[in-house]
SEBA-66627 format. One record per atom (N, C-alpha, C, CB): residue number from 1; y, z, x; residue in three letters; chain; atom name. Coordinates in nm, 4 decimals, padded with zeros to 6 digits. Glycine has a CB too. Layout:
<recs>
@n->NUM; y->Y; z->Z; x->X; res->ALA; chain->A; atom->CA
...
</recs>
This chain:
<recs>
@n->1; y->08.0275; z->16.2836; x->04.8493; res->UNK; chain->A; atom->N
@n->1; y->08.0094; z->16.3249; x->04.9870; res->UNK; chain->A; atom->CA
@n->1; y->08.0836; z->16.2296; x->05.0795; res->UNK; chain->A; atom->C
@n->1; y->07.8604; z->16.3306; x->05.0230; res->UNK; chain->A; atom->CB
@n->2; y->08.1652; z->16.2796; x->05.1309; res->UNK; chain->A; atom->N
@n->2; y->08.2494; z->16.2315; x->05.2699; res->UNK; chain->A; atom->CA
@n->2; y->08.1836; z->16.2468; x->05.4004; res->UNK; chain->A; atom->C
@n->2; y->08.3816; z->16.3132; x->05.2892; res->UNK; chain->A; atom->CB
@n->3; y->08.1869; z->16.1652; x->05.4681; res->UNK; chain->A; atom->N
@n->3; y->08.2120; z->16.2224; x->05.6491; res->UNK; chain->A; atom->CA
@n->3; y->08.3109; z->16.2552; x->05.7064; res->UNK; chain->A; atom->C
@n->3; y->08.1882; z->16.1412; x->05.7492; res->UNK; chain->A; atom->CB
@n->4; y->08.3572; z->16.3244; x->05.7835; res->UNK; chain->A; atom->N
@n->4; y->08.4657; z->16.3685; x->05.9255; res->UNK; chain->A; atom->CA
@n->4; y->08.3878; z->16.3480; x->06.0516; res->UNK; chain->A; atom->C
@n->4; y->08.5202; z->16.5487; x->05.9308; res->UNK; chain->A; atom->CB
@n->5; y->08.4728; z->16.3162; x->06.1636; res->UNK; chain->A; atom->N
@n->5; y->08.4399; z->16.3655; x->06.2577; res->UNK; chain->A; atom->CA
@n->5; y->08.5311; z->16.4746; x->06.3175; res->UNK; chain->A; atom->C
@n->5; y->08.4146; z->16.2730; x->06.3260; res->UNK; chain->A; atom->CB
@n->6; y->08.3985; z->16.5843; x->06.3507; res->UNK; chain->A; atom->N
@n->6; y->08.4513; z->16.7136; x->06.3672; res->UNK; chain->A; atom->CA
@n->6; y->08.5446; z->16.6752; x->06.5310; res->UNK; chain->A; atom->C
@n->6; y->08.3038; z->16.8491; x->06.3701; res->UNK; chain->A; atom->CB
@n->7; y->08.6510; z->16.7179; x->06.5503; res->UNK; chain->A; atom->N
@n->7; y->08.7319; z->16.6779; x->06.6419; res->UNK; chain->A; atom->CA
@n->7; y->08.6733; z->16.7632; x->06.7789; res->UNK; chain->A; atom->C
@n->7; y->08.8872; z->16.7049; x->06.5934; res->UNK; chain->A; atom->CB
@n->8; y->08.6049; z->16.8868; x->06.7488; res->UNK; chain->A; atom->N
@n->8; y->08.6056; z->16.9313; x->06.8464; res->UNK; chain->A; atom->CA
@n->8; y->08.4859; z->16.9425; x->06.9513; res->UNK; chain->A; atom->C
@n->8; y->08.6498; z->17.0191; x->06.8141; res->UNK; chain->A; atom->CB
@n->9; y->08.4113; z->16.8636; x->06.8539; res->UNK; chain->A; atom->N
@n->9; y->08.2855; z->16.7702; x->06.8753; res->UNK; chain->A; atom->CA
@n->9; y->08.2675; z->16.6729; x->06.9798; res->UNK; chain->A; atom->C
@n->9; y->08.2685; z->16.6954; x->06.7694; res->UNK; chain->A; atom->CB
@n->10; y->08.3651; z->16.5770; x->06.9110; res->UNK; chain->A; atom->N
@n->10; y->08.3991; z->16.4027; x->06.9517; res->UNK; chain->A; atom->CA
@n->10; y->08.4544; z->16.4261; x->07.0831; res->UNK; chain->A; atom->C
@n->10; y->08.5275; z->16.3039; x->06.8429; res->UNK; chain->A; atom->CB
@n->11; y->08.3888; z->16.2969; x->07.1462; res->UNK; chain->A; atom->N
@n->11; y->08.4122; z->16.3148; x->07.3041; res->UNK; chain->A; atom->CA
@n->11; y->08.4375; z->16.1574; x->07.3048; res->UNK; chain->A; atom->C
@n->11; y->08.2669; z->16.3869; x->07.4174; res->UNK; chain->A; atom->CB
@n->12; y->08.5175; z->16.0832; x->07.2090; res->UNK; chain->A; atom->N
@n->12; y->08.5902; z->15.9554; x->07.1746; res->UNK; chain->A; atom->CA
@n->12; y->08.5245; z->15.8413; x->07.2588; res->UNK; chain->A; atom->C
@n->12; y->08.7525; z->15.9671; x->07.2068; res->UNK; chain->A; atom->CB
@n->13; y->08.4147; z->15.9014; x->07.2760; res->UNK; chain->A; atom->N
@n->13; y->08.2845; z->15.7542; x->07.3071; res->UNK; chain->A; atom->CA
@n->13; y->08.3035; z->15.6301; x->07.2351; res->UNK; chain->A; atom->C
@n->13; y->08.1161; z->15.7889; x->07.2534; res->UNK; chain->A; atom->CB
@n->14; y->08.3106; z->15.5974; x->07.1368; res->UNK; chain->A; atom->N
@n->14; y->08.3328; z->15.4736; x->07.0260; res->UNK; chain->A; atom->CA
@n->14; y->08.2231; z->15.4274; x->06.9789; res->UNK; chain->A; atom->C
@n->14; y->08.4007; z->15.3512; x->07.0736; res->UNK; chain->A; atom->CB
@n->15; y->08.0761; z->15.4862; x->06.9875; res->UNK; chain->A; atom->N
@n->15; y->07.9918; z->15.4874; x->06.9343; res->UNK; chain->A; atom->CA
@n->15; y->07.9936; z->15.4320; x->06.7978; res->UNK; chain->A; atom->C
@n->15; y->07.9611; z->15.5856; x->06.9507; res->UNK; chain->A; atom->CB
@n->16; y->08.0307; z->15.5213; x->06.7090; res->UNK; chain->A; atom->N
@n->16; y->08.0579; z->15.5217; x->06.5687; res->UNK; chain->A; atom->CA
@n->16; y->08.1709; z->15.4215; x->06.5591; res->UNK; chain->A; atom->C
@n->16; y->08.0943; z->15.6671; x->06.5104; res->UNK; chain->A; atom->CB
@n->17; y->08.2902; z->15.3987; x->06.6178; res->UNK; chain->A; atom->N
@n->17; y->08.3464; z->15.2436; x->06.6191; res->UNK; chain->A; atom->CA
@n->17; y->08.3200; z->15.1335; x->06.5984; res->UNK; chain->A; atom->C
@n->17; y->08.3731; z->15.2084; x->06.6910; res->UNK; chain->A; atom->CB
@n->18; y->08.2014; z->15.1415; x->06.6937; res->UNK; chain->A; atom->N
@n->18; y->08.1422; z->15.0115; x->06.7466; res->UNK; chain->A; atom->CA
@n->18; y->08.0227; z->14.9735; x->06.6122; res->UNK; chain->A; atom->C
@n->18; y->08.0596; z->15.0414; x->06.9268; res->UNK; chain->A; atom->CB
@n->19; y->07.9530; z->15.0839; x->06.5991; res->UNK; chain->A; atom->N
@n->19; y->07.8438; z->15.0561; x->06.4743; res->UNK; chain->A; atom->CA
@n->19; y->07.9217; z->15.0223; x->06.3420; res->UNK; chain->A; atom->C
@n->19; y->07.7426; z->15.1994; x->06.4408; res->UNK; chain->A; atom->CB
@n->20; y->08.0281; z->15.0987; x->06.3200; res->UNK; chain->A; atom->N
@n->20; y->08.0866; z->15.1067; x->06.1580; res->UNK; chain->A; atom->CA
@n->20; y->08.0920; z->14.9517; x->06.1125; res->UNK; chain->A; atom->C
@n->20; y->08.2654; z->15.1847; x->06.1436; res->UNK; chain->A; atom->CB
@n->21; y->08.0306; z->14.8903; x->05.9998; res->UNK; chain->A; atom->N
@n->21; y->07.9980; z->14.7795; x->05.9664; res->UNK; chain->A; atom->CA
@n->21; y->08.0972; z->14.7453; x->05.8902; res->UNK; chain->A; atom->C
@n->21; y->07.8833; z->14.7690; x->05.9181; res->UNK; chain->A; atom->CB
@n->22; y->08.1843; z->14.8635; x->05.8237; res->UNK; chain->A; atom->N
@n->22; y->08.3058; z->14.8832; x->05.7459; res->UNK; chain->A; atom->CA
@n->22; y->08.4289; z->14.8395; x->05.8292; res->UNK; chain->A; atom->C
@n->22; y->08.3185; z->15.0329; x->05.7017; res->UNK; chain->A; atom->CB
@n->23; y->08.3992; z->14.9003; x->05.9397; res->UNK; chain->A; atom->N
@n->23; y->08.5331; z->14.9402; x->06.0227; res->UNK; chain->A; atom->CA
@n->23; y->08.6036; z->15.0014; x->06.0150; res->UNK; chain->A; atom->C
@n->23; y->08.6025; z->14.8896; x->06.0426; res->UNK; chain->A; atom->CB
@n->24; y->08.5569; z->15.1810; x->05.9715; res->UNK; chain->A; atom->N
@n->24; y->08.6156; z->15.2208; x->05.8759; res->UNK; chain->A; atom->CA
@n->24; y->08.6800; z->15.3551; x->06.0083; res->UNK; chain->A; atom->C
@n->24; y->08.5087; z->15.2520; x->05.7190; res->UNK; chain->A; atom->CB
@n->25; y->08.6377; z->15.3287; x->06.0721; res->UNK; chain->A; atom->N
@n->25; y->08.6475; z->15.4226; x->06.1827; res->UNK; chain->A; atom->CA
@n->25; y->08.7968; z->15.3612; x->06.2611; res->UNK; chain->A; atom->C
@n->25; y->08.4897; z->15.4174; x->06.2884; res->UNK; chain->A; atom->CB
@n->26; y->08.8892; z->15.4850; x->06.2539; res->UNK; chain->A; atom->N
@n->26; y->09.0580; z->15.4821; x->06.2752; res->UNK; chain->A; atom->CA
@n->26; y->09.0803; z->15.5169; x->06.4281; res->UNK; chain->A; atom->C
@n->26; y->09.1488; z->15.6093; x->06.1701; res->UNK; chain->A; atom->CB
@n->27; y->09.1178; z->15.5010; x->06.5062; res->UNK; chain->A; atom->N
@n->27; y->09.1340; z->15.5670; x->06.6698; res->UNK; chain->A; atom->CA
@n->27; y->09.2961; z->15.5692; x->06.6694; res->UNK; chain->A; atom->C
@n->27; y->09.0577; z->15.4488; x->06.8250; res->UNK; chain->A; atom->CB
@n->28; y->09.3764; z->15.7022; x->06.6620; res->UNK; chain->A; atom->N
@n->28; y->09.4969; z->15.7645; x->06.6821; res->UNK; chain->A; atom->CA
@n->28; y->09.5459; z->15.6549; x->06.7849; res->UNK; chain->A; atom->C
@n->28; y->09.4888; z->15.9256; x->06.7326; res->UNK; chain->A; atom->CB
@n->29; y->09.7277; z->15.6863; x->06.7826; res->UNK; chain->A; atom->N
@n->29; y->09.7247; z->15.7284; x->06.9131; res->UNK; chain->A; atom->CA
@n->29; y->09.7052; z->15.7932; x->07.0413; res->UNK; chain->A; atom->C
@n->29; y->09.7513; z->15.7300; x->06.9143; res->UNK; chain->A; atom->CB
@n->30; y->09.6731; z->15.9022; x->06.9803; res->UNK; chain->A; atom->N
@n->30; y->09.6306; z->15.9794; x->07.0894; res->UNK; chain->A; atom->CA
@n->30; y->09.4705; z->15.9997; x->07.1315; res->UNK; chain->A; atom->C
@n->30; y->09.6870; z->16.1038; x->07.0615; res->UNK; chain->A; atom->CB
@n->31; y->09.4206; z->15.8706; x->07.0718; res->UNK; chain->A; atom->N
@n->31; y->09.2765; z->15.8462; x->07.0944; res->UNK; chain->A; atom->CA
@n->31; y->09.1594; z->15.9075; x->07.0238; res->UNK; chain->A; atom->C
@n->31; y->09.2560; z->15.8741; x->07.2135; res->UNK; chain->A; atom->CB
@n->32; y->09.2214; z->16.0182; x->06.9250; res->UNK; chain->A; atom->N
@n->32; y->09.1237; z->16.0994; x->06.7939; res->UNK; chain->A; atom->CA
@n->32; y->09.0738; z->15.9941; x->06.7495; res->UNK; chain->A; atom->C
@n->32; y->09.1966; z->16.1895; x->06.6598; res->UNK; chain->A; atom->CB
@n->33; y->08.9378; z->15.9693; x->06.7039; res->UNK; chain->A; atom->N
@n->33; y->08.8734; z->15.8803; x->06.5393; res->UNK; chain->A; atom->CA
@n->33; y->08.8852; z->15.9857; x->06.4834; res->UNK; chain->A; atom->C
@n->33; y->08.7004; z->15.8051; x->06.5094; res->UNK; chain->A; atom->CB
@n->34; y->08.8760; z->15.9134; x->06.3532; res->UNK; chain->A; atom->N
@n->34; y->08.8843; z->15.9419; x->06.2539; res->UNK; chain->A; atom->CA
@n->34; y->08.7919; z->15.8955; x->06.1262; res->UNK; chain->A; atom->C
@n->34; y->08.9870; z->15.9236; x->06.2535; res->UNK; chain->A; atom->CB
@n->35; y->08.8082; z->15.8884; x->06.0033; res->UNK; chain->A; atom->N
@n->35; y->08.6947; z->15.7953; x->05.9104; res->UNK; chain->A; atom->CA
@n->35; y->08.8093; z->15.7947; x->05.7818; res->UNK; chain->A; atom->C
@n->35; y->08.4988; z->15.8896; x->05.8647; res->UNK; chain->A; atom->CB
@n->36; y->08.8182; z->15.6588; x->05.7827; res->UNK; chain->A; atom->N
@n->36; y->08.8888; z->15.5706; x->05.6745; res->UNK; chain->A; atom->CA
@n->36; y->08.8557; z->15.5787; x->05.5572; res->UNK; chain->A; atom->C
@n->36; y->08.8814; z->15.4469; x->05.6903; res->UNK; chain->A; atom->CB
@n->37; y->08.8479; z->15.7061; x->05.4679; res->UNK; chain->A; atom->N
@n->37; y->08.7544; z->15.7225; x->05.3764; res->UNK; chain->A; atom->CA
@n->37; y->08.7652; z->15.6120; x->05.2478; res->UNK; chain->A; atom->C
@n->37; y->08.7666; z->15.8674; x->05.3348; res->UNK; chain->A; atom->CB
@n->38; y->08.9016; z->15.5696; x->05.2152; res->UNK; chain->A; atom->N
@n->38; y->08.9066; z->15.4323; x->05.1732; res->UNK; chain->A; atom->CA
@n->38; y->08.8195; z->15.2868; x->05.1968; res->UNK; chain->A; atom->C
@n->38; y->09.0110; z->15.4123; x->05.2107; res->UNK; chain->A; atom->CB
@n->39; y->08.7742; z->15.3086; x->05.3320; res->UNK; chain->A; atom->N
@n->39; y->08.7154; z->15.1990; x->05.3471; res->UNK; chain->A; atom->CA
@n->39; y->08.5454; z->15.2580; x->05.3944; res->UNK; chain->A; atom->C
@n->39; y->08.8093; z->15.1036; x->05.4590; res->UNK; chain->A; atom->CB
@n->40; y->08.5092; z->15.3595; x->05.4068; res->UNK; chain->A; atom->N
@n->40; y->08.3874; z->15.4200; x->05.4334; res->UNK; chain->A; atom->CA
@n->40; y->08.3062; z->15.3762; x->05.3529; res->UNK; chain->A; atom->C
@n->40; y->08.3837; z->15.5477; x->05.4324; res->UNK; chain->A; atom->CB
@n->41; y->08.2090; z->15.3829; x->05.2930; res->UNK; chain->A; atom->N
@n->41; y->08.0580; z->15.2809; x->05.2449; res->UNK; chain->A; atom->CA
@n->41; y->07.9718; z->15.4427; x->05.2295; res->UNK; chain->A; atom->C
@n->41; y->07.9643; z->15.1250; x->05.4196; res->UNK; chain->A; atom->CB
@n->42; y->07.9880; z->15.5276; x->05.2990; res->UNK; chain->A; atom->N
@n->42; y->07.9044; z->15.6525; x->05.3915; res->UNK; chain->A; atom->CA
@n->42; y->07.7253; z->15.5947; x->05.3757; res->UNK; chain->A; atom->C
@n->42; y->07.9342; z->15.8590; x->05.2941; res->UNK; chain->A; atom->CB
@n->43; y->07.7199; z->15.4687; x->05.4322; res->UNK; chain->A; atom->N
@n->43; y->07.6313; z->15.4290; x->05.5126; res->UNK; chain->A; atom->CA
@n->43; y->07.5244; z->15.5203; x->05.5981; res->UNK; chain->A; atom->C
@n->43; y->07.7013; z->15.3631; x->05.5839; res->UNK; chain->A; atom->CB
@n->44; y->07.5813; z->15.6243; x->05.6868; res->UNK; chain->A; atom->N
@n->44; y->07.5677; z->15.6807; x->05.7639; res->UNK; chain->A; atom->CA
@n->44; y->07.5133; z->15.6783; x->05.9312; res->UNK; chain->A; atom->C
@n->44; y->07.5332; z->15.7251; x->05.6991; res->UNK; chain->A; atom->CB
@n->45; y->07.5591; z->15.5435; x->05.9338; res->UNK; chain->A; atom->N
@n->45; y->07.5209; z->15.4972; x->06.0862; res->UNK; chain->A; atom->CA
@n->45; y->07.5926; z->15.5481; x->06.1831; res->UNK; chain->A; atom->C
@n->45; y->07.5316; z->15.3582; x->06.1124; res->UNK; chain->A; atom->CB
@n->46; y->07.7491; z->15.5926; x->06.1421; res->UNK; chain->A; atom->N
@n->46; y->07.7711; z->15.6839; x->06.2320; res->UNK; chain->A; atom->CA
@n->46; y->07.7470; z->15.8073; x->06.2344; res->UNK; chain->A; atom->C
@n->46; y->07.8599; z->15.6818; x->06.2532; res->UNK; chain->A; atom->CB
@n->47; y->07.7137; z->15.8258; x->06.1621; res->UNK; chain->A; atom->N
@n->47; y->07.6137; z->15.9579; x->06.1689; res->UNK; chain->A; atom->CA
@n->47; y->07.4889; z->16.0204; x->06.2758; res->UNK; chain->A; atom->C
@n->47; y->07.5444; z->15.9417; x->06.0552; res->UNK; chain->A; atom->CB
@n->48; y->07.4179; z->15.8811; x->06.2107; res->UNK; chain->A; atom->N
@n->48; y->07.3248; z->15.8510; x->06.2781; res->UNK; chain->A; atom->CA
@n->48; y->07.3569; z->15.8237; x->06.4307; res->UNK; chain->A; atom->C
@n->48; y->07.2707; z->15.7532; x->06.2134; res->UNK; chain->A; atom->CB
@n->49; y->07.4276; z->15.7842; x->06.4647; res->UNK; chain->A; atom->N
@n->49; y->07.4156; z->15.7014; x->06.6241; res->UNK; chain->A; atom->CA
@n->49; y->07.5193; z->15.7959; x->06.7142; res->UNK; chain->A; atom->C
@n->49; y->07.4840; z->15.5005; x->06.6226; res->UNK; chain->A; atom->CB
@n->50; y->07.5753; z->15.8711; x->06.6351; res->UNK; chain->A; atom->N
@n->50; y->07.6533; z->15.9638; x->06.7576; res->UNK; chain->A; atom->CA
@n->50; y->07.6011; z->16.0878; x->06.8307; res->UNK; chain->A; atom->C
@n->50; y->07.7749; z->16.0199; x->06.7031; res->UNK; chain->A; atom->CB
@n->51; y->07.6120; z->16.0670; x->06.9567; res->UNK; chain->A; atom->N
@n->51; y->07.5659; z->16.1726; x->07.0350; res->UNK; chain->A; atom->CA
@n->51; y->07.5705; z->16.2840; x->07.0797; res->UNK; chain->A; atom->C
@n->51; y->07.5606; z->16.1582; x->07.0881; res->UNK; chain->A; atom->CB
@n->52; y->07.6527; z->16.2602; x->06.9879; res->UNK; chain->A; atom->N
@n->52; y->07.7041; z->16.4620; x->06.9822; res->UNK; chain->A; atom->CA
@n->52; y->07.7083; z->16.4833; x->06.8613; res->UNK; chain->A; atom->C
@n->52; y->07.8726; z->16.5289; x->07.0430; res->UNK; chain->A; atom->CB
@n->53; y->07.6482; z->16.4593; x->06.7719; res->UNK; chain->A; atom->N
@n->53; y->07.6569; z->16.4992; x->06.6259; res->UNK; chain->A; atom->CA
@n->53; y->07.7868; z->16.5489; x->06.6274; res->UNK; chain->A; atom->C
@n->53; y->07.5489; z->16.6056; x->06.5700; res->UNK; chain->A; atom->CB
@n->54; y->07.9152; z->16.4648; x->06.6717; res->UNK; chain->A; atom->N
@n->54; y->08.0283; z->16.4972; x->06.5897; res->UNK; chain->A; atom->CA
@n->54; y->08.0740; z->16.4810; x->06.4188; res->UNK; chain->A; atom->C
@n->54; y->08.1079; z->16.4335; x->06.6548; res->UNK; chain->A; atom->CB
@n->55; y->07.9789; z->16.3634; x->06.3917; res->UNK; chain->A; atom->N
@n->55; y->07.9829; z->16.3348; x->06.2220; res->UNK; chain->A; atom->CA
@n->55; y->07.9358; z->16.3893; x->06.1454; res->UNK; chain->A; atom->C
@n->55; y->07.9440; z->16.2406; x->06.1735; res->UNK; chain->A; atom->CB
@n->56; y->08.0118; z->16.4621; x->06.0804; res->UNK; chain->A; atom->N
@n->56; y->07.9459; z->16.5573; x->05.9551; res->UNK; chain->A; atom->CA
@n->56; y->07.9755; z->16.5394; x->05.8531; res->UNK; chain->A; atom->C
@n->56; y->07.9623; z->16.6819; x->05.9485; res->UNK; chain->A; atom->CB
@n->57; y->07.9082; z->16.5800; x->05.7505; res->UNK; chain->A; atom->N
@n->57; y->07.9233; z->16.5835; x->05.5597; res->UNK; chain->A; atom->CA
@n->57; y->08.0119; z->16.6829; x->05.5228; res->UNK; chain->A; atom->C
@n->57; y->07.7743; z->16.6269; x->05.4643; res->UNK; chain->A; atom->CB
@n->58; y->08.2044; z->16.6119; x->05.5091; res->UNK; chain->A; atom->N
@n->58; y->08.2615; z->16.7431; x->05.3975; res->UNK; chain->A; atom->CA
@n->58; y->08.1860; z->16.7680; x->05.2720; res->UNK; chain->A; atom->C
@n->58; y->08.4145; z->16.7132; x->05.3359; res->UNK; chain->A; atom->CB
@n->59; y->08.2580; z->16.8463; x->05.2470; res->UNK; chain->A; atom->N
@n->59; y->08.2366; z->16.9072; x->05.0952; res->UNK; chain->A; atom->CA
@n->59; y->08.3272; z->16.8230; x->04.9953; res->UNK; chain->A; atom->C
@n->59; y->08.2854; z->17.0799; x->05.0847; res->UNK; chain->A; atom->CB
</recs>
């Protein structure tokens, strides 16, 4: 099980930035996050702490 953040969700708060203990959380240039699945843990604190339930479980 992976996370994404669903893009159309994310309102690039940095919520999930700021918590990721990994740091696994990527910010574009053009200011998209993303999730570093290389370096993800799936912890789920950003999960947990975002306010728009932009973070979800791929398949």
């Amino acid at each position: 099980m992976a996370r994404i953040i669903n893009q159309k969700k994310c309102i690039s708060c940095g919520t999930c930035d700021v918590q990721c203990p990994k740091k696994a959380i990527v910010i574009s240039d053009e200011g998209k996050f993303s999730i570093d699945r290389a370096k993800c843990v799936n912890c789920g604190i950003c999960e947990r702490d975002c306010p728009v339930d932009a973070v979800e479980i791929a398949d």
